[in-house]
C-alpha positions as CSV (number, residue, x, y, z in Angstrom):
1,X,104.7,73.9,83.1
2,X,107.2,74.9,85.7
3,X,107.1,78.1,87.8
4,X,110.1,79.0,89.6
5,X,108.4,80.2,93.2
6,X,112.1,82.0,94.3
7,X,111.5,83.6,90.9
8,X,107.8,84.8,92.0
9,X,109.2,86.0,95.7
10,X,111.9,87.5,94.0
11,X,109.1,89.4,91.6
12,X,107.0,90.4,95.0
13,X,110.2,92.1,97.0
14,X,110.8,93.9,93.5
15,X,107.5,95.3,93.5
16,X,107.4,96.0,96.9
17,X,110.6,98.1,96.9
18,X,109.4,101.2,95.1
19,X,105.9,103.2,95.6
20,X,102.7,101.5,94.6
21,X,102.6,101.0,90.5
22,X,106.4,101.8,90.2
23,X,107.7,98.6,89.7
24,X,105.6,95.9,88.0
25,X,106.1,92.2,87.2
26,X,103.2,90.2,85.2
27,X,103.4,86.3,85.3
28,X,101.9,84.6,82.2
29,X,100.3,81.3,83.4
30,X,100.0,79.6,80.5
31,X,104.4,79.8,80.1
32,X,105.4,80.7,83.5
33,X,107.2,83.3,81.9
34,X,107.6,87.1,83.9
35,X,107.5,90.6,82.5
36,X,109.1,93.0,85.0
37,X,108.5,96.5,84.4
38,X,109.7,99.8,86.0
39,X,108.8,103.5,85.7
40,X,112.3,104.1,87.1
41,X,114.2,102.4,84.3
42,X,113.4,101.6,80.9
43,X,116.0,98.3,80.6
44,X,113.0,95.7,81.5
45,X,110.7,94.1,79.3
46,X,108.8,95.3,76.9
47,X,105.3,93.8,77.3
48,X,102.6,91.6,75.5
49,X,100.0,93.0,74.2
50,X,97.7,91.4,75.8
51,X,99.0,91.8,79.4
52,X,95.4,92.6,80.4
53,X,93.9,89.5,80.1
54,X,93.2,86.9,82.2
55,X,96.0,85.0,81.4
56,X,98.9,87.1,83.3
57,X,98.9,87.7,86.8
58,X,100.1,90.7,88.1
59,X,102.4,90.2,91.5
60,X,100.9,92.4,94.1
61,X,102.7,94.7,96.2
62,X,102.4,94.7,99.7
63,X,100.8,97.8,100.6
64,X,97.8,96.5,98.0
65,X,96.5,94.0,99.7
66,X,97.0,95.6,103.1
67,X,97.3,92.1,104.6
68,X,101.3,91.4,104.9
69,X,103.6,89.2,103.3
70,X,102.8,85.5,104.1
71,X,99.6,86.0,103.0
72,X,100.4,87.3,99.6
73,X,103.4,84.9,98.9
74,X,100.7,82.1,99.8
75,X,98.2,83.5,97.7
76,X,100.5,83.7,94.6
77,X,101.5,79.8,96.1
78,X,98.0,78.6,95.4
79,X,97.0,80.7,92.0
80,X,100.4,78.9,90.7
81,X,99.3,75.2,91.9
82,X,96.2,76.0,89.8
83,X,98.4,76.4,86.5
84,X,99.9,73.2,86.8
Protein backbone atom coordinates (compact mmCIF):
# COMPACT_ATOMS: atom_id res chain seq x y z
CA UNK A 1 0.00 0.00 0.00
CA UNK A 2 0.79 3.48 -0.91
CA UNK A 3 0.16 6.59 1.25
CA UNK A 4 0.39 9.91 -0.35
CA UNK A 5 2.40 11.95 2.65
CA UNK A 6 1.43 15.56 0.69
CA UNK A 7 -2.02 13.96 1.01
CA UNK A 8 -1.55 13.46 4.97
CA UNK A 9 0.16 17.20 5.35
CA UNK A 10 -2.50 18.36 3.37
CA UNK A 11 -5.11 16.52 5.91
CA UNK A 12 -3.02 18.06 9.10
CA UNK A 13 -3.27 22.02 7.73
CA UNK A 14 -7.04 21.11 7.06
CA UNK A 15 -7.53 20.16 10.56
CA UNK A 16 -5.54 22.72 11.85
CA UNK A 17 -7.48 25.50 10.19
CA UNK A 18 -10.66 25.54 12.16
CA UNK A 19 -11.15 25.16 16.15
CA UNK A 20 -10.25 21.91 17.75
CA UNK A 21 -12.91 18.88 16.49
CA UNK A 22 -14.16 21.17 13.60
CA UNK A 23 -12.55 19.67 10.86
CA UNK A 24 -11.67 15.98 10.92
CA UNK A 25 -9.75 13.70 8.57
CA UNK A 26 -9.40 9.74 9.47
CA UNK A 27 -6.71 7.70 7.51
CA UNK A 28 -7.51 3.97 7.15
CA UNK A 29 -4.20 2.06 7.33
CA UNK A 30 -5.06 -0.92 5.92
CA UNK A 31 -6.18 1.20 2.26
CA UNK A 32 -4.52 4.44 2.77
CA UNK A 33 -7.68 5.86 2.01
CA UNK A 34 -8.87 9.45 3.95
CA UNK A 35 -12.22 10.45 5.36
CA UNK A 36 -12.34 14.27 5.85
CA UNK A 37 -15.03 15.56 7.79
CA UNK A 38 -16.28 19.08 8.75
CA UNK A 39 -18.94 20.45 11.14
CA UNK A 40 -18.79 23.56 8.83
CA UNK A 41 -19.97 21.81 5.75
CA UNK A 42 -21.69 18.74 5.04
CA UNK A 43 -20.13 18.02 1.28
CA UNK A 44 -17.29 15.60 2.80
CA UNK A 45 -17.38 12.09 3.46
CA UNK A 46 -19.62 10.22 4.88
CA UNK A 47 -17.79 7.78 7.28
CA UNK A 48 -17.24 4.02 8.00
CA UNK A 49 -18.73 2.60 10.48
CA UNK A 50 -16.15 1.49 12.12
CA UNK A 51 -14.06 4.75 12.17
CA UNK A 52 -13.32 3.94 15.80
CA UNK A 53 -11.26 1.19 15.57
CA UNK A 54 -7.79 0.71 15.55
CA UNK A 55 -7.53 0.65 12.08
CA UNK A 56 -8.01 4.51 11.09
CA UNK A 57 -5.87 7.12 12.39
CA UNK A 58 -7.21 10.30 13.12
CA UNK A 59 -4.80 13.36 11.92
CA UNK A 60 -4.16 15.46 14.88
CA UNK A 61 -4.51 18.99 15.05
CA UNK A 62 -1.92 21.15 16.24
CA UNK A 63 -3.19 22.61 19.22
CA UNK A 64 -3.74 18.71 20.47
CA UNK A 65 -0.63 17.70 20.84
CA UNK A 66 0.66 20.98 22.08
CA UNK A 67 4.08 20.17 20.68
CA UNK A 68 4.15 22.02 17.05
CA UNK A 69 4.22 20.96 13.66
CA UNK A 70 7.41 18.99 12.85
CA UNK A 71 6.77 16.93 15.49
CA UNK A 72 3.28 15.89 14.40
CA UNK A 73 4.06 15.60 10.61
CA UNK A 74 6.93 13.21 11.84
CA UNK A 75 4.91 11.36 13.97
CA UNK A 76 2.20 10.69 11.31
CA UNK A 77 5.74 9.94 9.00
CA UNK A 78 6.54 7.02 11.22
CA UNK A 79 2.86 5.48 12.08
CA UNK A 80 2.61 5.43 8.02
CA UNK A 81 6.17 3.57 7.59
CA UNK A 82 4.58 0.98 9.99
CA UNK A 83 1.63 0.31 7.42
CA UNK A 84 3.77 -0.53 4.78
Amino acid sequence: MTINFKEIEEAFFFVSSAPEYGHQVFLDRETGKTYWQSDMNDEFDELPEDIEDDRHLEIPHKKELRLGKRLVLDFVYKHLRQCD
